[in-house]
C-alpha distance (Angstrom), angle and dihedral (degrees) to the residues before:
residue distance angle dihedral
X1 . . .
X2 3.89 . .
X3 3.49 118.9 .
X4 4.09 117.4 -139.1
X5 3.85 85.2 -115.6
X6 3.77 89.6 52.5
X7 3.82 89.9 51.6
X8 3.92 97.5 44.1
X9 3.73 94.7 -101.9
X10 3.54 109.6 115.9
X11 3.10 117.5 -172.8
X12 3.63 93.2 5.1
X13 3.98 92.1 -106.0
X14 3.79 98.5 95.4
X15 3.98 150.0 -5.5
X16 3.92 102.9 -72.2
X17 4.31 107.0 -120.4
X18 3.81 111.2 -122.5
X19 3.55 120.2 -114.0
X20 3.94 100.3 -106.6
X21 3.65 92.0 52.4
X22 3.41 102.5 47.8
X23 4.18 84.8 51.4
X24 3.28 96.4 43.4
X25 3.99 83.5 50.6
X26 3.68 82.8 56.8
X27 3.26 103.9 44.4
X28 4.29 89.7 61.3
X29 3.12 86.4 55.8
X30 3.59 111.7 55.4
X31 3.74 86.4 35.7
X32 4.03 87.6 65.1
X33 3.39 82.9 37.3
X34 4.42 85.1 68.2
X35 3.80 128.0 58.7
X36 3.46 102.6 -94.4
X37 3.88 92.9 40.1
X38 4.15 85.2 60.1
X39 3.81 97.1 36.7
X40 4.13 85.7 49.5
X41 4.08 84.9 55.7
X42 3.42 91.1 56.6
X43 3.57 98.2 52.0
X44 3.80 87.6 46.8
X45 3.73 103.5 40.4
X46 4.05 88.7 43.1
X47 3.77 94.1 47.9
X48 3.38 100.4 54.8
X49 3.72 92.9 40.3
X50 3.76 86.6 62.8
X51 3.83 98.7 43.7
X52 3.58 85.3 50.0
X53 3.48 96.4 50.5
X54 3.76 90.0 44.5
X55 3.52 96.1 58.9
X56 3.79 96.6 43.7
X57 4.05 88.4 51.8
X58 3.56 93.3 49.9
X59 3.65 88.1 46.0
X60 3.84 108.7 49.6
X61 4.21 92.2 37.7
X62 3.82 83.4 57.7
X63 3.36 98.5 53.3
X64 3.77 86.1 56.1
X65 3.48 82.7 50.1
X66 3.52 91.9 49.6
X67 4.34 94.7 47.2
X68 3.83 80.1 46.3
X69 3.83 86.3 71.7
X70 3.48 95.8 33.0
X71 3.65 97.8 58.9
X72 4.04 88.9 46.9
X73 3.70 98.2 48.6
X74 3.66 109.3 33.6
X75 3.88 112.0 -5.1
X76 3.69 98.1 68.0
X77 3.65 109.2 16.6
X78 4.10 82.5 62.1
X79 3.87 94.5 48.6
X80 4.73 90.1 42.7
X81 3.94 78.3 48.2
X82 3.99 95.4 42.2
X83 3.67 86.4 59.6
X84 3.32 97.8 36.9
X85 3.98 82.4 63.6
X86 3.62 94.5 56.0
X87 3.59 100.1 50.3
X88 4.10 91.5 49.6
X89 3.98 89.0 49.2
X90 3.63 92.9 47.7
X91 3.98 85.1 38.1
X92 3.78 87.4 54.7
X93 4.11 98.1 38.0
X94 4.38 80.8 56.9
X95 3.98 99.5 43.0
X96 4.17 80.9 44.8
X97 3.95 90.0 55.9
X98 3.79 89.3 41.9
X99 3.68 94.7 51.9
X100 3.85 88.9 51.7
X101 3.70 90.2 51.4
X102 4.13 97.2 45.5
X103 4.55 76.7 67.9
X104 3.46 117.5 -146.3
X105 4.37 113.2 13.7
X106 3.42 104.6 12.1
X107 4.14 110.4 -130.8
X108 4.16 113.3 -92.0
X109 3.84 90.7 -108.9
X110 3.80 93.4 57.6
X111 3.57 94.1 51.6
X112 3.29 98.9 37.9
X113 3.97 90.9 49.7
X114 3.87 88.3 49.8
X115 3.43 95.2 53.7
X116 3.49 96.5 43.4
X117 3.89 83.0 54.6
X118 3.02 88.3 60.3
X119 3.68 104.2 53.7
X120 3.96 85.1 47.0
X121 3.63 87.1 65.6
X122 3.38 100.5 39.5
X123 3.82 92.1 59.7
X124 3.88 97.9 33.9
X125 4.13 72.7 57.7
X126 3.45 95.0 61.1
X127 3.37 102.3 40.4
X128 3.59 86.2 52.6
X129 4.00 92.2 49.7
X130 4.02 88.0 48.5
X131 4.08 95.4 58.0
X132 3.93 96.7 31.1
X133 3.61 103.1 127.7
X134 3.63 111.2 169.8
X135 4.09 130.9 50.6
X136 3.71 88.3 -110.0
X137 3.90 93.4 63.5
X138 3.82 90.9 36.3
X139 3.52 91.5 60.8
X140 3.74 109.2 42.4
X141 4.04 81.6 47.5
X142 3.33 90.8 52.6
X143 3.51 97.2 49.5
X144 3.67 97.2 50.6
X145 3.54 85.0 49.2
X146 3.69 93.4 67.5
X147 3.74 88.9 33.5
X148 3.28 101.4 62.2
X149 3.89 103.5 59.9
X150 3.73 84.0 57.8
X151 3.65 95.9 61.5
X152 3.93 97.4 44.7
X153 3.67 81.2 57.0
X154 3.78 105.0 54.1
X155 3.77 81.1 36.9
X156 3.91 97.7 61.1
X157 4.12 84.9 36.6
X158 3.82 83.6 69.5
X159 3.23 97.9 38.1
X160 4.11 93.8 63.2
X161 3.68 85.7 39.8
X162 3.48 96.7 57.2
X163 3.70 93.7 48.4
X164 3.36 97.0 51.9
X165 4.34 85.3 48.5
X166 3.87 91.9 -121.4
X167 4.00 102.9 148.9
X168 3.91 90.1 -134.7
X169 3.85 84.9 80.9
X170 3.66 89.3 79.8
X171 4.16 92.6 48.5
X172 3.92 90.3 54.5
X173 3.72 91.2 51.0
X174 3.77 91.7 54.8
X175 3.11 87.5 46.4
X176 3.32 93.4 54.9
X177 3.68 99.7 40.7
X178 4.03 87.3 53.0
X179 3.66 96.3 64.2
X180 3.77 88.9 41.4
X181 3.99 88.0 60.9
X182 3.53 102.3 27.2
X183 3.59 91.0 59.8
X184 3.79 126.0 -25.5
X185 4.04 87.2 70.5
X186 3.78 94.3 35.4
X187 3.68 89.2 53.6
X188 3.48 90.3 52.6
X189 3.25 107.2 49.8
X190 3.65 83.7 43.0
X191 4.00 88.2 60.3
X192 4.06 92.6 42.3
X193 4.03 91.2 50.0
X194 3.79 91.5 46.7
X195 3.82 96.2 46.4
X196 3.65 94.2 41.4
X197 3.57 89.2 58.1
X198 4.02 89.0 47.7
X199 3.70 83.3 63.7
X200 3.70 90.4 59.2
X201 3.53 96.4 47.8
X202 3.55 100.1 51.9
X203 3.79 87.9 50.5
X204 3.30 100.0 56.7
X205 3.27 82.1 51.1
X206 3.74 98.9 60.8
X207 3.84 87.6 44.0
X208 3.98 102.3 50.9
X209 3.90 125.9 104.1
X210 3.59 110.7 -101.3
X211 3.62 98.9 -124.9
X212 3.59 108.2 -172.5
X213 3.29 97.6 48.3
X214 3.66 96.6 43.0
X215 3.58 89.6 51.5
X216 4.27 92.0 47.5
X217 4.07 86.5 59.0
X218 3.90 93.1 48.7
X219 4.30 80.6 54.3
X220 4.04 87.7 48.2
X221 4.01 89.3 49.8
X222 3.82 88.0 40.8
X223 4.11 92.8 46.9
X224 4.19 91.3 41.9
X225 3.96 90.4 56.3
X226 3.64 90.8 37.1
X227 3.54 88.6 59.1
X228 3.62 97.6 45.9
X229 3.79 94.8 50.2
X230 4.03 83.3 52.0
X231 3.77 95.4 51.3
X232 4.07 87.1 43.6
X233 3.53 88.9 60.4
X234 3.65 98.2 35.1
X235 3.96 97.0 43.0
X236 3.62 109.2 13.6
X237 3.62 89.5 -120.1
X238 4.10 117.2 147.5
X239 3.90 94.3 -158.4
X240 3.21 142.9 13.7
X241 3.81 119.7 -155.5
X242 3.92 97.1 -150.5
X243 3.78 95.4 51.9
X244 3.87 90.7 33.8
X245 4.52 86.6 60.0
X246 3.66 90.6 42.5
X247 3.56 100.3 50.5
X248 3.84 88.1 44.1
X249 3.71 87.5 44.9
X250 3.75 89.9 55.9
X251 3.70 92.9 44.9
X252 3.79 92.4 54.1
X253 3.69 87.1 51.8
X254 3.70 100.3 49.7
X255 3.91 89.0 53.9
X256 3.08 93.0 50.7
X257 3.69 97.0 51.0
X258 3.39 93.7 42.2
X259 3.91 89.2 44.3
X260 3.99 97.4 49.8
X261 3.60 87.9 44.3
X262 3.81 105.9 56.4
X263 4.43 85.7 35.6
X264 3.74 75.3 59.8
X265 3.61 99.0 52.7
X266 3.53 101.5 37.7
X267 4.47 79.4 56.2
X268 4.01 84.5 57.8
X269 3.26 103.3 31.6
X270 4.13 104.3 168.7
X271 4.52 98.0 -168.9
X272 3.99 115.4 127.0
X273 3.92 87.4 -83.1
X274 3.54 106.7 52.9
X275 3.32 135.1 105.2
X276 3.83 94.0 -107.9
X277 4.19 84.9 54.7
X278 4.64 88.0 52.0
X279 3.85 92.0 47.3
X280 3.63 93.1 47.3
X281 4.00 94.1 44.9
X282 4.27 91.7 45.1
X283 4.05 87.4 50.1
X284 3.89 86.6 50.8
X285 3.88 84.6 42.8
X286 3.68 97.6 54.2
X287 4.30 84.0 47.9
X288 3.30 95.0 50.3
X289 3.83 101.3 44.0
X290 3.78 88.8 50.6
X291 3.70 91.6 49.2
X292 3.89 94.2 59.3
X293 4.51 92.4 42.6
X294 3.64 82.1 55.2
X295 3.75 97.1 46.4
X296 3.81 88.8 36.6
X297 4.43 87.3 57.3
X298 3.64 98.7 38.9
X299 3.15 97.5 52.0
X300 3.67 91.8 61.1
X301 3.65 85.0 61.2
X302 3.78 105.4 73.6
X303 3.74 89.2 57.7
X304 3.84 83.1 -147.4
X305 4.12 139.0 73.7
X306 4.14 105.1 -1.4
X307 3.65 93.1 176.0
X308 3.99 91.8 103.0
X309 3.65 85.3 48.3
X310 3.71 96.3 48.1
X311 3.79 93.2 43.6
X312 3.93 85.6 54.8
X313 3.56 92.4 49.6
X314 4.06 96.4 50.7
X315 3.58 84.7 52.6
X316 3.83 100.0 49.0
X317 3.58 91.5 44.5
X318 4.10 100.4 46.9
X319 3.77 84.3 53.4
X320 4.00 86.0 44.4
X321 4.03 90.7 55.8
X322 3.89 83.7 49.9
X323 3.28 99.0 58.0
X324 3.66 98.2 45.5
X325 3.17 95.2 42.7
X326 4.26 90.8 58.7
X327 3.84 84.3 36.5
X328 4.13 97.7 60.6
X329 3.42 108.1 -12.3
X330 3.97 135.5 -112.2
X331 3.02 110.5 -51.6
X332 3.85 110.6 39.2
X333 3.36 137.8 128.0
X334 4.05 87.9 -99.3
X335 3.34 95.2 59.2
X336 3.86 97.6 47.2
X337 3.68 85.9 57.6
X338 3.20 92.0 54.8
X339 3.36 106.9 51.2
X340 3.86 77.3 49.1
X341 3.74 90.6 61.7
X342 3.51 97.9 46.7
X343 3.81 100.4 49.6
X344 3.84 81.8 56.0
X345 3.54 93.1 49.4
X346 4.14 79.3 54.3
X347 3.44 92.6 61.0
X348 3.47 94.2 55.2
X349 3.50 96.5 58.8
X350 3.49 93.3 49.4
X351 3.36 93.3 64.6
X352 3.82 100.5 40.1
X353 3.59 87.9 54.2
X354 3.89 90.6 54.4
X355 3.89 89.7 52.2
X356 3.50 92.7 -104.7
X357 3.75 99.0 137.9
X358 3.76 107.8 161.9
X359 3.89 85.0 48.5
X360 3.77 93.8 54.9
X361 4.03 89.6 43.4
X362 3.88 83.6 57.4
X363 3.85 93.9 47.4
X364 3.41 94.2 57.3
X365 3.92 104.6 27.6
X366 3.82 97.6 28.0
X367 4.06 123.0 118.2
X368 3.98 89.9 -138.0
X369 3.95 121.6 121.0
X370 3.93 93.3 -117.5
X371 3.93 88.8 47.2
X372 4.00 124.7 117.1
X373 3.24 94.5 -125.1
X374 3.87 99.1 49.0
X375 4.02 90.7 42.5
X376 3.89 83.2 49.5
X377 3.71 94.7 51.3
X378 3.64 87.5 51.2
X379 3.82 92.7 53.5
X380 3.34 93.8 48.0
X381 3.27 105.0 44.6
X382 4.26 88.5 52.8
X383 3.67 87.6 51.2
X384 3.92 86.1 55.4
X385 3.64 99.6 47.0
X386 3.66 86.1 43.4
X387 3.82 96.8 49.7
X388 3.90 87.6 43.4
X389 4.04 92.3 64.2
X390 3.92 87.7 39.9
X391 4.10 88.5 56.3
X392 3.83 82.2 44.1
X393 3.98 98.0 55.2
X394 4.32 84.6 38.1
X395 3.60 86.7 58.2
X396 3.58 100.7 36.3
X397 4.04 91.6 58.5
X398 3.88 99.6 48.3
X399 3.64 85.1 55.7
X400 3.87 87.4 54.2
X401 3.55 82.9 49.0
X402 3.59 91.2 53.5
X403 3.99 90.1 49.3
X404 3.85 96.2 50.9
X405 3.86 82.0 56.0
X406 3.70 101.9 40.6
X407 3.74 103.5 106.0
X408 3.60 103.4 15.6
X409 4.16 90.5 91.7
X410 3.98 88.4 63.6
X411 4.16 100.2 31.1
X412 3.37 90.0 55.1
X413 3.56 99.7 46.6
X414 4.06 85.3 46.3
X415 3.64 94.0 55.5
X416 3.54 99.7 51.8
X417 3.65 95.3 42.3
X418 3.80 81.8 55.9
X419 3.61 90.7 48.2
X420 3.36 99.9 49.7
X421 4.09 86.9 47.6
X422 3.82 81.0 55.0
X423 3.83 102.0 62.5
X424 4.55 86.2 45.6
X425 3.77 83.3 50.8
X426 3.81 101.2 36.3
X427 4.23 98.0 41.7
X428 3.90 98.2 39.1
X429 3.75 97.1 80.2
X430 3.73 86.2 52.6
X431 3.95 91.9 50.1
X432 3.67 89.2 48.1
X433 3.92 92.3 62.9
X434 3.70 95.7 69.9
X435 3.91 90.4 35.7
């Protein structure tokens, strides 16, 4: 029988190393043991500390690079156009409701603003379908896609119903407006709240520290001085000129990633004040005030109770004055218009709650200056010029971002490649003295 010795066990504990291993083991370490062993460590340890570095700076600045373009071409396009879609829904559900209550032919303006509505959303749609990026936003497009033929066609069902004075007219339109705000408006408000926040994300994004590389250059500065405290001992050298370029090399490139990246984030700055914070609060805006001129025409067309209605429109519009109030302050021009709007809107109850139907219809419906639906377009439409400059200034800063970070990916790749050519260059003379 074998003994453990015979088998190359020993003592039984472990596998027994062979001779040439164990002395080539040795010999490493009594060669790093020796001058040139420890000034070849440093050229190896520091090298490869900068190529790493290198490569992980180029890498995480041009994925900032990279969400710079995202955020530009699909991120926030998709969430202006996601709210775009509500309003022309909600736009369209209101115009519907007012074309009921014109009776008989609706007037040219209501139809034609209906169906321009309706082209709105339509194209907000597919602009929409042509940056969704994610399941989530495939599938709520998609089902407002199928949705939305359905409503069109209990809409123009109560449309020739009402014209011809049949009293299911008024059952198709609630039909109608029930799937609109059971789930086509849900859904997109669903779509604008999760795109908006998108936005968000991908700028803080752009604007965060890179860590990892940030903390790979402090190693290369760390290594380089390391290195040159070694070779003072070893040689009694004060400096050498290889380590001395890399480790200013790597210092150039950590302040300039550092540099590029807070420039960045000060360009997309996200706090309660920013322009991220006034796009997102006009968006809501727009919702919210087209929330309340559909509650304040529907509820016209039950020609019965309108306190649920009303109690729906306090609410949408309190939260309304909120947001324009955070949005551009209190006293703009937004602001006056609505309190314009609502002291219409005022009138109209007055004289619904005095049975004077035909003269709340025209309040609310009417083409007049002092009507709700005129001091609504007027609201809206400031709201939409305003939230168009706010997009603009959004839009305008993420490409600053983008600007700050534009050649950082490349410099800083270039200087460490040059740093870690520095240490070769710098510490082969000394290797070639005990060669």
């Amino acid at each position: 029988m074998e003994t453990p010795a015979a088998i190359g066990l020993g003592n039984g504990v472990g596998p027994r190393v062979p001779a040439s291993i164990r002395n080539g083991g040795l010999w490493v370490r009594r060669f790093a043991g020796t001058t040139p062993g420890a000034i070849g460590a440093i050229v190896v340890v520091s090298t490869v500390l900068c190529l790493i570095a290198g490569l992980a700076c180029a890498n995480q600045l041009n994925g900032k690079l990279n969400r710079r373009d995202a955020v530009l071409e699909r991120t926030e396009p998709v969430a202006y156009a996601a709210q775009s879609l509500y309003v022309a829904l909600s736009a369209a559900d209101a115009l519907a409701a007012a074309a009921f209550l014109s009776g008989g032919i609706e007037s040219p303006e209501v139809r034609t603003g209906y169906q321009q509505a309706l082209a709105d959303a339509a194209a907000a749609l597919a602009e929409a379908t042509t940056g969704a990026s994610d399941d989530l936003t495939r599938r709520i497009v998609a089902q407002i896609s199928a949705e939305l033929p359905a409503y069109t066609g209990l809409v123009e069902s109560a449309r020739a119903n009402n014209r011809q004075g049949f009293p299911v007219g008024s059952a198709y339109l609630r039909e109608a407006s029930s799937l609109m705000q059971r789930s086509l408006l849900p859904n997109a408000e669903r779509l604008s709240s999760q795109r908006l926040t998108a936005v968000r994300a991908d700028q803080r994004d752009i604007g965060a520290l890179p860590l990892t590389s940030v903390m790979l250059l402090l190693l290369v500065l760390v290594a380089c001085g390391a290195g040159s405290f070694v070779l003072l001992r070893l040689t009694n050298r004060r400096l050498n000129v290889g380590l001395g370029v890399a480790g200013g090399a790597a210092a150039i490139a950590l302040v300039w990633t550092v540099g590029a990246t807070l420039i960045a984030a000060t360009s997309v700055e996200t706090g309660r004040s920013s322009v991220t914070s006034q796009f997102e609060a006009l968006a809501q805006a727009r919702i919210l005030a087209q929330q309340a001129r559909t509650d304040e025409t529907l509820q016209l067309v039950t020609r019965g109770d309108i306190s649920a209605g009303e109690h729906d429109f306090v609410t949408h519009t309190a939260a309304l004055r909120d947001c324009l109030t955070n949005a551009t302050g209190s006293d703009s021009a937004a602001l006056q218009r609505f309190s314009r709007w609502i002291f219409g809107h005022r009138r109209q109850l007055e004289a619904y709650e005095a049975a004077n139907y035909p003269a709340a219809v025209r309040q609310a419906i009417g083409a007049g200056a002092d009507s709700s639906a005129t001091r609504f377009a007027d609201l809206d439409r400031e709201v939409r010029d305003q939230l168009a400059v706010t997009r603009a200034e959004l839009r305008e800063g993420v490409d600053s971002a983008g600007d700050a970070l534009a050649w950082s990916p490349a410099g800083t790749l270039v200087l460490l490649l040059v740093a870690g050519g520095a240490v070769v260059v710098g510490l082969w003379p000394r290797l070639q003295e005990f060669l």
